[in-house]
C-alpha positions, 0 to 999 in steps of 0.5 A: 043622090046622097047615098048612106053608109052603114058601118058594119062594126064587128062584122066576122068573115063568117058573115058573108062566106057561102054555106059550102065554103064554111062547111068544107072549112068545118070538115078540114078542121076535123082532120087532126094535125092538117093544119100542123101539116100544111105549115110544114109543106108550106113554111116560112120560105114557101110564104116569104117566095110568095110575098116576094115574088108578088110585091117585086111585080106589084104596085102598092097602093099609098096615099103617095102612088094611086092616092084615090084607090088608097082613100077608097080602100080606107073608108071601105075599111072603115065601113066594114070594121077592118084595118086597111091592109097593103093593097098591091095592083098587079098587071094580068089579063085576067082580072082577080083578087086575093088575100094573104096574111104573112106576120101579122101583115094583111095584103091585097092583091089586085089583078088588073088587065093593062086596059083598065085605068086606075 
């Protein structure tokens, strides 16, 4: 059985957040200077030890290193109308994800269990 795929063209993270999470957002926002203030506890050095320290413990995803998750994370981009970020597997019992945008850069993070097989 053939399944269809529909692009999703200009699809808006708004789109498919959980009504409380866009309220919480909408109330944060109101808080003037909040977000001057976060940037300033959490500056340059605070994201570049993130992203350090994440990458130093992180596979990256390439056409080179797990070449099918890299094409599977392509063409969901494609379908979703997103530009394909960089895409980090990292080992942890608890499987997670999460995001983090640093300079205009977009990374994935994945965490996966040791048992899991990619």
């Amino acid at each position: 059985m053939q399944l269809t795929k529909t692009q999703l063209i200009g699809l808006k993270a708004d789109d498919f957040r959980h009504p409380l999470d866009l309220e919480a957002t909408t109330t944060l926002k109101q808080l003037p200077g909040l977000d001057m203030i976060v940037r300033s506890l959490l500056g340059s050095v605070a994201e570049q030890f993130f992203y350090l320290n994440n990458i130093a413990s992180s596979v990256l995803v390439s056409e080179k290193q797990l070449p099918h998750l890299h094409k599977l994370l392509v063409e969901a981009c494609r379908i979703i109308d997103l530009e394909p970020p960089q895409l980090y597997l990292q080992q942890n019992p608890v499987p997670n994800a999460y995001t983090f945008a640093m300079q205009g850069k977009n990374l994935l993070w994945c965490c996966i269990p040791l048992w899991w097989k990619c």
